[in-house]
C-alpha positions in Angstrom: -11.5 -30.0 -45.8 -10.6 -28.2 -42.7 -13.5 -27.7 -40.7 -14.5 -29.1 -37.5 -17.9 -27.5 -37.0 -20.1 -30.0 -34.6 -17.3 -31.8 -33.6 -16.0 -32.3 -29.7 -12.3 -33.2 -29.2 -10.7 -34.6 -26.4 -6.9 -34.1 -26.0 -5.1 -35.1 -23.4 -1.5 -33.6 -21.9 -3.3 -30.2 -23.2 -2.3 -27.8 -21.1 0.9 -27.3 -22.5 3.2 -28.1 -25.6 2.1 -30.3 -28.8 -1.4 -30.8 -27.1 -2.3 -26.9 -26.7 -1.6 -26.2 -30.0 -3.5 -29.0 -31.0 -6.6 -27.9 -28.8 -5.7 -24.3 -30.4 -5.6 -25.4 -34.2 -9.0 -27.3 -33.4 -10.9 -24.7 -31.7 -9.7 -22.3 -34.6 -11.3 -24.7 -37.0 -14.6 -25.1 -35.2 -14.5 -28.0 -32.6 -15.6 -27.5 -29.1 -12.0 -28.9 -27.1 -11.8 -30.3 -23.8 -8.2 -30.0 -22.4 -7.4 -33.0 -20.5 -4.3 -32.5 -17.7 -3.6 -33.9 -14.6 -3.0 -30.2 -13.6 -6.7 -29.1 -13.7 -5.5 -25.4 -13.0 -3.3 -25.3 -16.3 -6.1 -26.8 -18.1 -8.8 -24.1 -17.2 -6.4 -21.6 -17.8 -6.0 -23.1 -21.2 -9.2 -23.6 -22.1 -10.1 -19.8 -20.8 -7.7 -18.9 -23.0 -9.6 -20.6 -26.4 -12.7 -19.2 -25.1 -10.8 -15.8 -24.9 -9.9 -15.9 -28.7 -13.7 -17.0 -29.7 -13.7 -20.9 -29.1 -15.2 -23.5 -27.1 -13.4 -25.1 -24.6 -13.4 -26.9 -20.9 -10.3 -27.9 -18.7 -10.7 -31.5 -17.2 -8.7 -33.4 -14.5 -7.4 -36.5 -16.0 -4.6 -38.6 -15.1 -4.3 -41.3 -17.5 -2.9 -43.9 -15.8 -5.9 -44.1 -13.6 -8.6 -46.0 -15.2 -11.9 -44.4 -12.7 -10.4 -40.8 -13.7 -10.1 -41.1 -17.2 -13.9 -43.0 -17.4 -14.9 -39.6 -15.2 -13.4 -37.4 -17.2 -14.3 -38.8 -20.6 -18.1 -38.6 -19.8 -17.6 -35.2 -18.5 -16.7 -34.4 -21.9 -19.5 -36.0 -23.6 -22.1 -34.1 -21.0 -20.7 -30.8 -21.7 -20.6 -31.1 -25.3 -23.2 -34.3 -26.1 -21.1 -35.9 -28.0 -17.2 -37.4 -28.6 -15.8 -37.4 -32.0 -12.0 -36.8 -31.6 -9.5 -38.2 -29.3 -5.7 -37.1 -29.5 -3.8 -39.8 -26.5 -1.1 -36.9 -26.3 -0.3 -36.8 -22.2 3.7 -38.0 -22.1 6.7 -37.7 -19.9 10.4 -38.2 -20.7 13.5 -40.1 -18.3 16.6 -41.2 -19.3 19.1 -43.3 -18.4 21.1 -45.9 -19.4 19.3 -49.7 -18.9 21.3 -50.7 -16.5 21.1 -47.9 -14.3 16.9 -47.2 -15.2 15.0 -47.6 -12.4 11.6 -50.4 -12.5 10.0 -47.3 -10.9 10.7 -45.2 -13.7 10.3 -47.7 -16.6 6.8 -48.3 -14.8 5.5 -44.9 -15.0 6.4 -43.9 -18.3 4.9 -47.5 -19.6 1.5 -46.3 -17.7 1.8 -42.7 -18.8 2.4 -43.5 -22.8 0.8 -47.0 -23.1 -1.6 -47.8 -20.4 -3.0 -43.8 -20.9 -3.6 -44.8 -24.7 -5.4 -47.7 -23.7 -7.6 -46.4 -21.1 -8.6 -43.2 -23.0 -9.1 -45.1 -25.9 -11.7 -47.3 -24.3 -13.3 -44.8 -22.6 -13.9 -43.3 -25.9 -14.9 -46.2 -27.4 -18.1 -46.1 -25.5 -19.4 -43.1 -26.9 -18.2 -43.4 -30.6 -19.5 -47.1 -31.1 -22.9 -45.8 -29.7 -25.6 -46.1 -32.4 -26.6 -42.9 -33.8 -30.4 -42.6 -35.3 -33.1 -44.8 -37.2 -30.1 -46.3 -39.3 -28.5 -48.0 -36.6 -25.0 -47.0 -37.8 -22.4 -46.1 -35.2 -21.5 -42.6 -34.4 -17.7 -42.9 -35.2 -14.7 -41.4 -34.6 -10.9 -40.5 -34.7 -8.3 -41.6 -32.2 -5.1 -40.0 -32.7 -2.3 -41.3 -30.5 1.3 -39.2 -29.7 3.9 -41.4 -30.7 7.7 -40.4 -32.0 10.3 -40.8 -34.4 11.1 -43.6 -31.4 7.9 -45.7 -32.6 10.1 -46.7 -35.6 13.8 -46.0 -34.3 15.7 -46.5 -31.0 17.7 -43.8 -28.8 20.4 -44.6 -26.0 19.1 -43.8 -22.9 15.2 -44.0 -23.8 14.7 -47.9 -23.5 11.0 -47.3 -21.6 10.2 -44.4 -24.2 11.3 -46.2 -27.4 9.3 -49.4 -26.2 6.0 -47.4 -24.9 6.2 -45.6 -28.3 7.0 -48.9 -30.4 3.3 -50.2 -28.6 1.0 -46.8 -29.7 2.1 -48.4 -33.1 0.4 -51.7 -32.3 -3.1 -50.4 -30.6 -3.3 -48.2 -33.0 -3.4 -50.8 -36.1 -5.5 -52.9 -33.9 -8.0 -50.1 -33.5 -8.1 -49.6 -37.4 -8.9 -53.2 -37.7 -11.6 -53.7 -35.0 -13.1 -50.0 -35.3 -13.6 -50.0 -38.8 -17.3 -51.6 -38.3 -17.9 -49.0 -36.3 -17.2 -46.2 -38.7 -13.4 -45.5 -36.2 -10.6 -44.6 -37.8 -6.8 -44.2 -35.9 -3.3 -43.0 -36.2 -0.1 -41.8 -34.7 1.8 -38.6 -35.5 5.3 -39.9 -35.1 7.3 -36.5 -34.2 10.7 -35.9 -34.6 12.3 -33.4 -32.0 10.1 -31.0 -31.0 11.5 -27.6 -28.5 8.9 -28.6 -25.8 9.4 -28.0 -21.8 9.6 -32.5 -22.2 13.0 -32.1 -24.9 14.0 -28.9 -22.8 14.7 -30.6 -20.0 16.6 -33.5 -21.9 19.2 -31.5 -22.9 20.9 -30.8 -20.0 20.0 -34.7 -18.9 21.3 -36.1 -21.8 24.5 -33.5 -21.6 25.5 -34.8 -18.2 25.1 -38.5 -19.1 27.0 -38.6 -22.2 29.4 -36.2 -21.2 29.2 -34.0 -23.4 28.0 -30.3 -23.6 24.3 -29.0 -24.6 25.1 -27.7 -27.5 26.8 -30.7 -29.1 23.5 -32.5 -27.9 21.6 -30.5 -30.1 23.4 -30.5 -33.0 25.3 -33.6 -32.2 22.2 -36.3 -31.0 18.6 -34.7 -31.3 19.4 -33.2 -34.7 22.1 -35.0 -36.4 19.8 -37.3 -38.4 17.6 -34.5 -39.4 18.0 -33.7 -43.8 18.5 -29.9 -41.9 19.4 -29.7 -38.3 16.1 -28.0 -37.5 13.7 -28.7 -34.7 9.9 -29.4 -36.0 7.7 -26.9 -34.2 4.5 -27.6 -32.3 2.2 -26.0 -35.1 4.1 -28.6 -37.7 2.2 -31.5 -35.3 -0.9 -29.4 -34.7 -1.5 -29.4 -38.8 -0.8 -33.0 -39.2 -3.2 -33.3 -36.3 -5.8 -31.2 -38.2 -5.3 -33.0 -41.2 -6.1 -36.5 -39.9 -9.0 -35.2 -38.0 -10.5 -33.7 -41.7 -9.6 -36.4 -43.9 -12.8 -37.8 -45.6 -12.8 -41.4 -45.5 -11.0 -44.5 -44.3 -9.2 -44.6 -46.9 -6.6 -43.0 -44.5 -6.9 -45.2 -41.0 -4.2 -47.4 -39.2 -1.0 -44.9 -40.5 2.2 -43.3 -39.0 2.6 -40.0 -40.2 6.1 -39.3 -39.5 6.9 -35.4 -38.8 10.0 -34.6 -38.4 12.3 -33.2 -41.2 13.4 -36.4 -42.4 15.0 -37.9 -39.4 12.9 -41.0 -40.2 11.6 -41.9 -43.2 9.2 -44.3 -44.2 
């Protein structure tokens, strides 16, 4: 059960990485995608390039630490396309550092950025799939997919604000399972392991020059060593877990980690 035909998805963090080839797989499979980016520019130029290859697609300006933006842009979506069905939470950052050296600043912004975004775009999105739909009075539902990590189960030096924002997707999305399932709204988080984004490529020098040692050794040596074979899971491996959570037929399947990753972390 793969198709999406009817259904609108909102992703945010699309115009790049994991979320583009989520917004790609989706589009391919019939949903009409709105790609969600602070940088509104990347975001058209993504979503030209869906409509390019045949699918339906619209940039949006979102930054998802601001709660007016995120309301603005989440009934944008539902004007273009009448309806909301899909939400992927996906927009991240990376910083590290050791604690003692992590600055509030920073620890802020990546809190906002992972955890406040999840909880903004999921209430904005609330609004539209606990709506009542027809004569039955049954709620439209949904499917709220948040971007979590291997770090929503397991810690990393240097990540303290990362491992702890992803440790919380964990939390709202269990809560969501429980209080949405009345309204016909199911939820997860895709638990990656390390992916060969622009976010990990710019870790690896980072993490090089903290620890001291070279890039190399922290690829094989950190990201990968707990891996069952020292390879890097690939945007597409996300984008089909995504696609599969999105098509899954019932409720039987609500409130899980899916952990992708080549059995770095296993649950």
């Amino acid at each position: 059960m793969t198709s999406l035909d009817g259904k609108v998805a909102l992703i945010t963090g699309a115009a790049s990485g994991i979320g583009k080839a989520i917004a790609e797989v989706y589009a391919q499979h019939g949903a009409s995608v709105a790609i969600a980016d602070i940088n509104q520019q990347a975001a058209d130029k993504v979503a030209d390039e869906i409509h390019a290859a045949g699918g339906k697609a619209i940039g949006i300006a979102m930054d998802v630490t601001d709660e007016a933006a995120v309301n603005a842009g989440t009934n944008a979506v539902v004007k273009a396309f009448g309806r909301l069905d899909i939400l992927v939470s996906n927009a991240g950052v990376q910083i590290v550092n050791p604690i003692e050296r992590f600055d509030f600043a920073d620890w802020k912004k990546m809190l906002a950025i992972h955890l406040d975004g999840g909880f903004l775009t999921t209430k904005a999105a609330l609004q539209h799939m606990y709506k009542k739909d027809g004569m039955n009075g049954t709620s439209r539902g949904g499917i709220v997919i948040y971007m979590g990590s291997v770090h929503s189960h397991e810690a990393s030096k240097l990540k303290s604000a990362y491992v702890t924002a992803k440790h919380g997707l964990l939390g709202l999305a269990r809560t969501l399972a429980k209080e949405g399932a009345a309204h016909n709204v199911r939820s997860h988080v895709i638990c990656p392991g390390f992916v060969r984004t622009p976010l990990v490529e710019k870790q690896i020098p980072e993490q090089a020059a903290t620890l001291g040692i070279n890039e190399e050794a922290v690829i094989k040596d950190v990201m990968l060593k707990d891996s069952v074979d020292g390879v890097f899971t690939t945007v597409e491996d996300i984008a089909q877990t995504a696609l599969y959570l999105a098509t899954f037929p019932s409720a039987a399947l609500t409130g899980q980690s899916i952990v992708v990753s080549h059995g770095w972390h296993m649950q």
